[in-house]
N, C-alpha and C positions, 0 to 999 in steps of 0.2 A: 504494500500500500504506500500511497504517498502521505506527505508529512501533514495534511491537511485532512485525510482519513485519520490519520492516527490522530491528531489532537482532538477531531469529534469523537472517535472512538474512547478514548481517554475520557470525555467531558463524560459520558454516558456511564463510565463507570465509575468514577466518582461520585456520581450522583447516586449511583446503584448500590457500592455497597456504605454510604454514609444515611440511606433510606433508611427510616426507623417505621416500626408499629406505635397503634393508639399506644400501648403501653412503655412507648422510648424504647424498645430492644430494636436492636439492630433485626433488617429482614433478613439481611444473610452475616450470617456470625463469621464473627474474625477469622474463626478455623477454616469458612471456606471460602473465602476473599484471596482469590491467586493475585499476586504481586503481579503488576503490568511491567513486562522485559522488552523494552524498546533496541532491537538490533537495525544498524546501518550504519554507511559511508560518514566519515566526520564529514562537518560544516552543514550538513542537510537542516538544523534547525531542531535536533531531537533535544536539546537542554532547555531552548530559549518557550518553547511551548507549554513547558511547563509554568513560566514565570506568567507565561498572559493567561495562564489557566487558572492559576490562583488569583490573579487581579480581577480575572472575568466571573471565576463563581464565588468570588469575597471569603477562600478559604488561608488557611496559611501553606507557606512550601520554605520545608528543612531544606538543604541541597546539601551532600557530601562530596567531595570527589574520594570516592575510597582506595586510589592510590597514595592516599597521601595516611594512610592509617595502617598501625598495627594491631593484630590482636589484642591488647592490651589498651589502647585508648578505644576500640567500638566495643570492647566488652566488659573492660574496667577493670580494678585494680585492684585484688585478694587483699581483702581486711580479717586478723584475729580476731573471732568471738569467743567470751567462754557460753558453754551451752550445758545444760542439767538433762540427762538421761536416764530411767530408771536410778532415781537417787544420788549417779555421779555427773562430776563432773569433767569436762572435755571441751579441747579448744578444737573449736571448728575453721572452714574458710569460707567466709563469705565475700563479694566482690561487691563493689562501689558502682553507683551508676554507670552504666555508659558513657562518654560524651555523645553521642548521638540520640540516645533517648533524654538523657535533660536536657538537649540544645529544646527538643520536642516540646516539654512539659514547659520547659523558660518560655519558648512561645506562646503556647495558653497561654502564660499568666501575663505576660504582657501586651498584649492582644483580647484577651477575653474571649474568643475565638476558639472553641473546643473540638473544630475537626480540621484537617489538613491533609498534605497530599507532603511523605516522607521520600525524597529523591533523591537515587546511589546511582554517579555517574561512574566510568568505569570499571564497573562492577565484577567485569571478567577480567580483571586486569589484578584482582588482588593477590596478597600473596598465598601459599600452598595453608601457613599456619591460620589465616584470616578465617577461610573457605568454611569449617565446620561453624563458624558461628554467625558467620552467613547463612547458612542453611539453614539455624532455627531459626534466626528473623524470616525468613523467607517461609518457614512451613508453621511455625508459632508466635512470630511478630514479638519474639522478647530475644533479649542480649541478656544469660545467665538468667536471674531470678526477676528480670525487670522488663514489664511487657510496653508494648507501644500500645497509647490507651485507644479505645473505642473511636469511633469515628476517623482515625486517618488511615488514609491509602498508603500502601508500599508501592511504588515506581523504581523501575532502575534502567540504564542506557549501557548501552556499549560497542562497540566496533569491532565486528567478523576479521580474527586473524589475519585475513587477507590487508588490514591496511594498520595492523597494529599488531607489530613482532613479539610485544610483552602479552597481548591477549589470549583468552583460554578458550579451548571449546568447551562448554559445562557438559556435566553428566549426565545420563537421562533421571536419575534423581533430582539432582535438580530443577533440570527443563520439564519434570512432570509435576512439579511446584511453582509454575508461574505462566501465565499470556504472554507469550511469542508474537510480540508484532514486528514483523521483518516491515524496513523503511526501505526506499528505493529515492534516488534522486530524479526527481521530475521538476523539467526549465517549464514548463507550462502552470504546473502549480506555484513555481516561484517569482515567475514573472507578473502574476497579479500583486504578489507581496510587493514584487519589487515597486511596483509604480507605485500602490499605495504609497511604502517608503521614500517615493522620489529619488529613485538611484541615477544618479546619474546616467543622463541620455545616452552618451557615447557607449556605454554598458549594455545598455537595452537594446540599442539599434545592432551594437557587433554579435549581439546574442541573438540575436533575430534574425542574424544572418547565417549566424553557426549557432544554432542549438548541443550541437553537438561536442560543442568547448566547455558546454557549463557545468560537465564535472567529466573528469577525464584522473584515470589514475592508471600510471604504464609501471613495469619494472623493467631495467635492463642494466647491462652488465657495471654501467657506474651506479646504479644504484635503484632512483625512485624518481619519476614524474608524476605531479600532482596539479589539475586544478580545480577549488572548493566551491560552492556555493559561495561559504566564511568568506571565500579571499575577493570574490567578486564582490559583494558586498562592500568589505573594509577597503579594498580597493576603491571603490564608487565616492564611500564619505572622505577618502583621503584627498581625491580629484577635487571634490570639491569645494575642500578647503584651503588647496592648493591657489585653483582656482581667483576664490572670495580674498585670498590673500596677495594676491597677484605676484604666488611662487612659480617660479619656471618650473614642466614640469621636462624630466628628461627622464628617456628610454627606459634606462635602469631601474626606475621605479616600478614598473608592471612587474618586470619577473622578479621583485621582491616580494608581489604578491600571487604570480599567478606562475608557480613554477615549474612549469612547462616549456622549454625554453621557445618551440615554436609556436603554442598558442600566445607568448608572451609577446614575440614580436608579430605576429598577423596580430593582435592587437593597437601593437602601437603602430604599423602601417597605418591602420584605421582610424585610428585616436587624430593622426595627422590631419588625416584626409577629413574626419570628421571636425577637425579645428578648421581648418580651409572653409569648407561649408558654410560653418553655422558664423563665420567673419562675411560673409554674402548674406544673412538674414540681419533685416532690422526691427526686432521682435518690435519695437516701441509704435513703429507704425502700422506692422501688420494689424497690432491687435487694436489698435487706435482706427484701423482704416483705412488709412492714409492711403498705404499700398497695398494694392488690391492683387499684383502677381510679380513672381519675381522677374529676372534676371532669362533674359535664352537662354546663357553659359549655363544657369543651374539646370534648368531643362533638359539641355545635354549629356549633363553630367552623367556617370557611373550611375545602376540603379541603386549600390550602396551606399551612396553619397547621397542620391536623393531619399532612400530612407530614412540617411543620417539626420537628414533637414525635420524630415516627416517628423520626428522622436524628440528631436530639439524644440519644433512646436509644439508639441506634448508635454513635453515635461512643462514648458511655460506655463499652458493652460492648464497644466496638472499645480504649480504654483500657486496659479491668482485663486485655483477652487481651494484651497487648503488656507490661503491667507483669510479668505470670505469665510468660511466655514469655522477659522478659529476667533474672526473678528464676531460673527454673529454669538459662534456660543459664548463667548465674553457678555456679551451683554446679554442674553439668555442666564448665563450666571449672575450676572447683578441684578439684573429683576426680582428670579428666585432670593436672593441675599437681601434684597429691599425688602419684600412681603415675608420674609421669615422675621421680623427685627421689627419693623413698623407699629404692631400692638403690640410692644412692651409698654411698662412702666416709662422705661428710659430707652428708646429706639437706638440713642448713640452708643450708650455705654453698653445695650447688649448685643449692637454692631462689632463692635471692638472686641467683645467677649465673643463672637461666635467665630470669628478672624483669628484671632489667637487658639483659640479650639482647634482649627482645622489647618493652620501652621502646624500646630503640637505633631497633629496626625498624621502631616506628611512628613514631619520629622524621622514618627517611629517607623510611619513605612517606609520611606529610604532605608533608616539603620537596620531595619528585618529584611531587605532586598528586595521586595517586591514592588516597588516602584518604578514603574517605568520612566526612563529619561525624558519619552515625550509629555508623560503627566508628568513629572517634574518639574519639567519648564513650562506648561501650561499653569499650574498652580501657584508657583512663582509671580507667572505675570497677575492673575488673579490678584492675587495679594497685594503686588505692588502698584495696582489700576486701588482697591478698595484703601490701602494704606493711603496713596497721595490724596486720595477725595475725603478721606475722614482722618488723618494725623489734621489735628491745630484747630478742623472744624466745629464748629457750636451746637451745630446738628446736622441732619440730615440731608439737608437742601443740595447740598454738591453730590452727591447720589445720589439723589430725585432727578436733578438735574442732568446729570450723566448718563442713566437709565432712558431719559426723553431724548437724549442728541442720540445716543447709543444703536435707537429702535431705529430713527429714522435714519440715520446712516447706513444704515442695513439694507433696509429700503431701497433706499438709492442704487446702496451697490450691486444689489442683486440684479436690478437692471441694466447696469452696468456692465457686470458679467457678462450677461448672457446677450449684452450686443458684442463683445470681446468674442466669446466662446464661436457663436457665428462670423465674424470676421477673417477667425483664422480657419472654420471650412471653406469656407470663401475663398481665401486665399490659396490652401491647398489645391481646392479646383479648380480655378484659375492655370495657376502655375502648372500641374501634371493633367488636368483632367480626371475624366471618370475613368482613371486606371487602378492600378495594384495599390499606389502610394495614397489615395484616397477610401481604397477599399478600408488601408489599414490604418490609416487615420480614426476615419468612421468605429470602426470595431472598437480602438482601443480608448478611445474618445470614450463611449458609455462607459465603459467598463472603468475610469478615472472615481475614485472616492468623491460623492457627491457632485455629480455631475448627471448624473440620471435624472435630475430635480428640472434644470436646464433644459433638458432636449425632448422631455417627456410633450411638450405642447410646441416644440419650437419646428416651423414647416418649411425652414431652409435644411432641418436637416430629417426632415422625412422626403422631402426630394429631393436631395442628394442620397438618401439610403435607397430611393426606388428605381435611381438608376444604378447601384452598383452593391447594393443591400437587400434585394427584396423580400430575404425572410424573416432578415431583422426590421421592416416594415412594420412587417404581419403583426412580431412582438410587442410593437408602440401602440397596433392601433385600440 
């Protein structure tokens, strides 16, 4: 399955075995709750699923990498007791928490949060003495005398010998104590991640042109070639930091991440030719208007080049829909913030109190890991939008006030958009015509986060899909 089965997969059994009866028992008891065993290729996204899965069903997630553990810190640390038996006495050995079962129970308690999802990243990777007390977690959910309580899932990840020399194949003991979901890398499942995340274009457009670069792992006699999902990725944010920062970017850098030495350099042929390009587009007036089609030269060009343009506009309007979408829920948030605080006693002072509450809160989520960077720096700006409108203020008025520009700004813009969003089909069709590069315009256009809002009533681009879309017509009408 791909990585996007697996995390619904995953969501469904969480939810499956943390189901309780009228009387709060578990419907299926610990004892028969198989540990979900996530095998595949690094970089695929098998660790990062778990973190949105806990964000997404508001549970907590431990994460171990248990190569980094000995028997003795996952199973704890033999303490003398004296013990009374038939009248004598006799020192026993008992063993001290785990650190991974208290990291557990320290979660409850700071959280308040009584179920969770327990996550052991290379898990066949531990060592020979590890393995037996692996196996009780795994078929009894306790390290020695100390069990993992009710309500959380055992998950664990790992990488098929095949791309990881330290890895083990498990035993059928084992493997007859956990759910086996084999991962597979799929560019089709990753490439909607990717646009969501706005990876940079030249990424998208050379992946779209070789699907077949987006994961690639060879052995030969010097050694290992590899290229990751991960590295396309960390590749994509480093371009485009590069970029914002107007670092030169040179050759050398791809095959530090992508190391393959010849997908590294067909790469940076592209990346070239892709720079070329997109120095021929003037985003500013396409989307303004202005210019309604390019260039012959571009016309001419390579069909990879002209892609390259295609993905370049994309990502732009993939852009202004992510700027709109965060400028709207901002003020969606201060509304919500306004009418929570408004019938108090004191609207300001319980303003401030509920701003401080929900700092606190993203504090301890950040320190427990489960916050995401993008809600981190959405929460942040929240903050520092409610702190400048209410530090120094008397009352509420600059938030009332902010709330009213806020709406109608919105307003505005969304209309805004979406003569922007029309502009540059316009210009696409123009430029290439009812060809391939409009085909794929069109397709990836819906399929942009929040942009389906835009096109669902908009009739430049239902006739532009009934000349070169006409099943995805069908779907509009």
């Amino acid at each position: 399955m791909d990585i996007k089965q697996a995390k619904e997969e995953i969501r469904r059994t969480v939810l499956a075995y943390t189901e309780r009866d009228a009387l709060g028992a578990l419907r299926i008891p610990m004892v028969r709750q198989r540990p979900l065993l996530l095998m595949g290729p690094p970089g695929v996204g098998k660790t990062a699923i778990f973190y949105q899965l806990a964000q997404e069903l508001g549970v907590n997630l431990v994460s171990y990498t248990m190569t980094h553990h000995t028997r003795q810190s996952a199973l704890g640390l033999p303490v003398l007791r004296e013990k009374t038996f038939g009248g004598k006495t006799y020192t026993a050995t008992e063993y001290t928490m785990s650190e991974i079962l208290a990291s557990v129970y320290e979660r409850i308690e700071k959280t308040g949060v009584p179920t969770g999802i327990l996550f052991l990243d290379e898990i066949n990777c531990v060592s020979e003495t590890l393995m037996p007390a692996m196996l009780q977690l795994l078929q009894s959910k306790q390290f020695g005398t100390h069990r993992l309580p009710e309500g959380w899932v055992i998950a664990a990840a790992g990488n098929p010998p095949a791309y990881n020399e330290s890895a083990r194949t498990f035993d059928t003991v084992t493997m007859d104590r956990v759910r086996l979901l084999q991962i597979e890398a799929d560019y089709h499942v990753w490439r909607d991640y990717a646009h969501e995340k706005g990876l940079h274009p030249a990424v998208l457009s050379y992946l779209e042109l070789n699907p077949e670069h987006f994961f690639c792992v060879e052995r030969h006699v010097h050694g290992r070639s590899f290229v990751t999902a991960r590295g396309w990725e960390d590749l994509s944010q480093l371009l485009t930091s590069y970029e914002r920062l107007g670092f030169e970017i040179q050759d050398a850098l791809f095959g530090e991440f992508l190391q393959h030495e010849e997908i590294a350099a067909a790469f940076s042929s592209f990346f070239h030719l892709f720079t070329a390009c997109r120095e021929r587009i003037n985003l500013a007036n396409i989307l303004s208007g202005q210019e309604t089609a390019a260039a012959p030269e571009l016309r001419a060009m390579r069909f990879d080049a002209r892609l390259a343009a295609t993905e370049f506009l994309l990502h732009a309007v993939s852009r202004e829909l992510n700027t709109f979408r965060q400028k709207k829920a901002l003020t969606g948030s201060l509304v919500s913030f306004l009418s929570s605080v408004q019938s108090a006693n004191n609207p300001l002072s319980a303003a401030k109190e509920n701003l401080s509450r929900r700092e606190a809160a993203m504090a301890l989520r950040k320190e427990l890991g489960v916050l995401a960077p993008e809600e981190e720096a959405w929460e942040r700006e929240f903050a520092a939008s409610v702190h400048a409108l209410l530090d120094g203020a008397e009352n509420l008025a600059p938030l009332q006030a902010a709330v009213e520009d806020g709406t109608a700004q919105t307003d505005a813009a969304e209309h805004a958009l979406e003569k922007r969003i029309q502009n540059a089909m316009d210009f696409v069709h123009a430029t290439f015509g009812a060809g391939q590069e409009l085909l794929i315009f069109l397709t990836r256009l819906k399929n942009l986060p929040g942009a389906d809002a835009f096109l669902k009533e908009n009739k430049r681009y239902r006739a532009l899909c009934a000349e070169v879309l006409p099943d995805e017509l069908e779907k509009t009408l």
